[in-house]
C-alpha positions in Angstrom: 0.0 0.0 0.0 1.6 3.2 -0.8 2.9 5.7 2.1 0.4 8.7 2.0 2.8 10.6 4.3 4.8 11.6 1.1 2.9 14.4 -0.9 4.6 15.9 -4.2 4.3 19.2 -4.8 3.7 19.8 -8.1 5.0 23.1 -8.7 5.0 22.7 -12.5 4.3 25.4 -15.0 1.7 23.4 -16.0 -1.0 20.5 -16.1 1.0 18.4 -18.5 4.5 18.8 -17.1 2.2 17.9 -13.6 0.5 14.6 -15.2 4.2 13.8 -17.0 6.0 13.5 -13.8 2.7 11.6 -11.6 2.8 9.5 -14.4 6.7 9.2 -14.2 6.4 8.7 -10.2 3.8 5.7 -10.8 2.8 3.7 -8.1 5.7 4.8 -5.7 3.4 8.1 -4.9 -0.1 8.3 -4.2 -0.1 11.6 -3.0 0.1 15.4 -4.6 -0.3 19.1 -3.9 -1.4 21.2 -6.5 -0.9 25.1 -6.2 -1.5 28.5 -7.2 1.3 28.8 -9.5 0.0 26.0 -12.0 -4.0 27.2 -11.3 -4.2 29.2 -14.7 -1.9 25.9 -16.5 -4.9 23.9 -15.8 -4.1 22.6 -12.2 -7.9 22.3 -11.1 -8.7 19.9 -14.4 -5.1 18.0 -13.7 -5.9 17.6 -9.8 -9.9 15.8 -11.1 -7.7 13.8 -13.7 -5.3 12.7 -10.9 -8.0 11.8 -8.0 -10.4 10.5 -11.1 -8.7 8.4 -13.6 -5.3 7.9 -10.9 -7.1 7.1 -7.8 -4.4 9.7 -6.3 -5.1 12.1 -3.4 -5.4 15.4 -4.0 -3.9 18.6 -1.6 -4.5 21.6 -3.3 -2.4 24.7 -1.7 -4.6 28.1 -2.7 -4.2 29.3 0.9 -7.4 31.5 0.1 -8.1 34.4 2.1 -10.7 36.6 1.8 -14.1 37.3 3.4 -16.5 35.2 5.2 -18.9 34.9 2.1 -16.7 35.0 -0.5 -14.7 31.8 1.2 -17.5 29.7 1.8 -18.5 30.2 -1.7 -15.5 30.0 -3.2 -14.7 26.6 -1.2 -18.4 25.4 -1.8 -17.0 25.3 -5.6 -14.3 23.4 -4.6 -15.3 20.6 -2.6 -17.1 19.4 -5.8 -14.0 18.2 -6.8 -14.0 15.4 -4.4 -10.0 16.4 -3.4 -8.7 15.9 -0.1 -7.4 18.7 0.7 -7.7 22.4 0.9 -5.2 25.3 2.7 -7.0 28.7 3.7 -5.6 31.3 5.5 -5.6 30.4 9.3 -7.3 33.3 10.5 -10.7 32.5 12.5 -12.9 34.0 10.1 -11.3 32.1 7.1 -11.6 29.3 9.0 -15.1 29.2 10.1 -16.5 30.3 6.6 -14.3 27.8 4.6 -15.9 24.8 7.1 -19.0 26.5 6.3 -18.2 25.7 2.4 -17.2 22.1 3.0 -19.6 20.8 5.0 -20.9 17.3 4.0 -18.0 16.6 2.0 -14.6 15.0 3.3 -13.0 18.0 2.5 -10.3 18.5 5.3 -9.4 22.6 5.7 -5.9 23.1 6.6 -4.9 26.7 8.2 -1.6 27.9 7.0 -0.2 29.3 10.2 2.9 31.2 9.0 4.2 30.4 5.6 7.7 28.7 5.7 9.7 30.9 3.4 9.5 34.3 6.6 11.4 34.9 9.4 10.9 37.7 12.4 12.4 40.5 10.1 9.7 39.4 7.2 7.1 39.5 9.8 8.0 42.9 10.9 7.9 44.2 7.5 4.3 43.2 7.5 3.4 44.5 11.0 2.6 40.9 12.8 2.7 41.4 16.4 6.7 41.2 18.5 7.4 37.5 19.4 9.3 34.5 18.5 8.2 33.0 15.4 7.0 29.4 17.0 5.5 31.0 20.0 3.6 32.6 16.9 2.8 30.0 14.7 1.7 28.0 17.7 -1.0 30.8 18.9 -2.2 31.3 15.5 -2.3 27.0 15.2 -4.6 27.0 18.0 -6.8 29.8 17.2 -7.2 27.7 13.7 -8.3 24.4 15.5 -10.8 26.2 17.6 -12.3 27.9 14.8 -13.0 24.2 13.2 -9.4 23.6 11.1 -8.5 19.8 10.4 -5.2 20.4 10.7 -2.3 23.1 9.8 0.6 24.2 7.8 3.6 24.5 9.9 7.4 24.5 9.6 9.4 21.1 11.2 11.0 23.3 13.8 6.7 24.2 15.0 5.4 20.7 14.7 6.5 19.7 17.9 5.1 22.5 19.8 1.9 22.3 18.2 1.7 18.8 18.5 1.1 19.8 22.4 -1.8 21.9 22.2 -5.0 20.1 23.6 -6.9 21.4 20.7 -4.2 19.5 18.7 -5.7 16.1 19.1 -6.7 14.3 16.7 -5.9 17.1 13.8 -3.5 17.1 11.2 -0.4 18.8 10.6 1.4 19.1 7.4 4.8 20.0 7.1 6.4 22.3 3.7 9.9 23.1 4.5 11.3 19.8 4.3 14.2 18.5 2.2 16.1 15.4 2.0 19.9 15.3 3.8 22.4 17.1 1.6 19.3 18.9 -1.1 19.7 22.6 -1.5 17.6 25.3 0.9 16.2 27.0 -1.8 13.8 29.7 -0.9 12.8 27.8 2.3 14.1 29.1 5.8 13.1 27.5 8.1 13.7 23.3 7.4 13.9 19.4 8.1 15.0 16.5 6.5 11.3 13.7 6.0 12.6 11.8 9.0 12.9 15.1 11.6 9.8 16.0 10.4 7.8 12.9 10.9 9.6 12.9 14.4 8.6 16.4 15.1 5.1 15.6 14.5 3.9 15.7 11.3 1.6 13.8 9.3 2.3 14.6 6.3 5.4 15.8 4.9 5.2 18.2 0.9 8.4 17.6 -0.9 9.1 19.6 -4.8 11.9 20.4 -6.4 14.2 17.4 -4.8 11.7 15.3 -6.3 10.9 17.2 -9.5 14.2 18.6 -10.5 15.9 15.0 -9.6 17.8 13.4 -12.6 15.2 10.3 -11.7 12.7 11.5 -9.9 11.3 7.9 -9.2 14.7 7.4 -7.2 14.2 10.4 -5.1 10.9 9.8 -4.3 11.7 6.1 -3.4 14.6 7.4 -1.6 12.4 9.9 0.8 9.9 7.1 1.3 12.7 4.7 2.1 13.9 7.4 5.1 10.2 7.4 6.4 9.6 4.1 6.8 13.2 4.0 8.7 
């Protein structure tokens, strides 16, 4: 049975550069996150081909943010697509209003808490509140449950301390940020190898370019998988 615990970002100019590598990856992934940057290269009609004709699951990353009506609506649209799941904006009010949208549909809502590419100077460029950045990802991570979030986006380095919170229980935490030993940092900043990150807490870990821009992609992914399961 394949190990949902690996998803692939497919962050892929477009849908059939996406569908080239799934169909490249085969069997060894059942898992894959489609985002905003392949949305007008047909990323909503590759994630249906994927969940529909590939029996794959399906995380698509549009960290929507907006008001209360126009997120409910706009996630009512997409849970039609029978995907798995869906990142918003963890603010309560996202929140709430994108549960609203789901409801009756196994669509899980995931709160992006603090995206993985900022640090304290980025946040202070955009006005967020003094503190250190866990302590804030951690508050924001628990506001997100109690507002009705499945689970959340967090960092390796956060996991662990969300994985405390009470409201924690039973929800999911997916983890961006991670690359294998030795891969290059890229734009991330904040970062764990699959294994550190599985440790830390999360349930799923979102892997890219070491996968995508691998001379055999296949290998890599087989590789990460391999580091999981030991």
């Amino acid at each position: 049975m394949p190990d949902d615990r690996l998803i692939v970002a497919l962050d892929l100019p477009n849908a059939l550069e996406g569908l080239r590598l799934a169909e490249s990856l085969g069997e060894a992934v059942s898992f894959y996150k489609i985002g905003l940057g392949m949305l007008t290269g047909g990323g909503l009609a590759l994630a249906n081909e994927l969940k529909q004709e590939h029996g794959k699951r399906i995380f698509l990353d549009m960290k929507l943010f907006d008001i209360g009506a126009t997120i409910e609506n706009a996630v009512r649209g997409l849970a039609q697509y029978d995907l798995d799941f869906l990142t918003v904006h963890g603010d309560p009010h996202v929140v709430r209003a994108a549960r609203e949208g789901a409801a009756g549909k196994p669509l899980k809502i995931l709160a992006v808490t603090i995206l993985t590419s900022l640090d304290r100077s980025d946040l202070d460029a955009g006005l967020i509140k003094p503190g250190d950045l866990p302590d804030l990802v951690t508050e924001r991570a628990g506001r997100a449950f109690e507002a009705g979030a499945h689970g959340v986006i967090a960092s390796p380095q956060e996991a662990a301390m969300i994985r405390t919170l009470p409201e924690a229980a039973g929800r999911l935490i997916v983890t961006p940020g991670v690359r294998p030993a030795g891969a290059a940092r890229d734009d991330q900043k904040r970062i764990a190898t699959p294994a550190e990150a599985v440790a830390c807490g999360a349930d799923h870990i979102v892997i890219g370019r070491p996968i995508w821009a691998a001379a055999d992609p296949r290998a890599a992914a087989q590789a990460i998988l391999a580091e999981l399961r030991g």
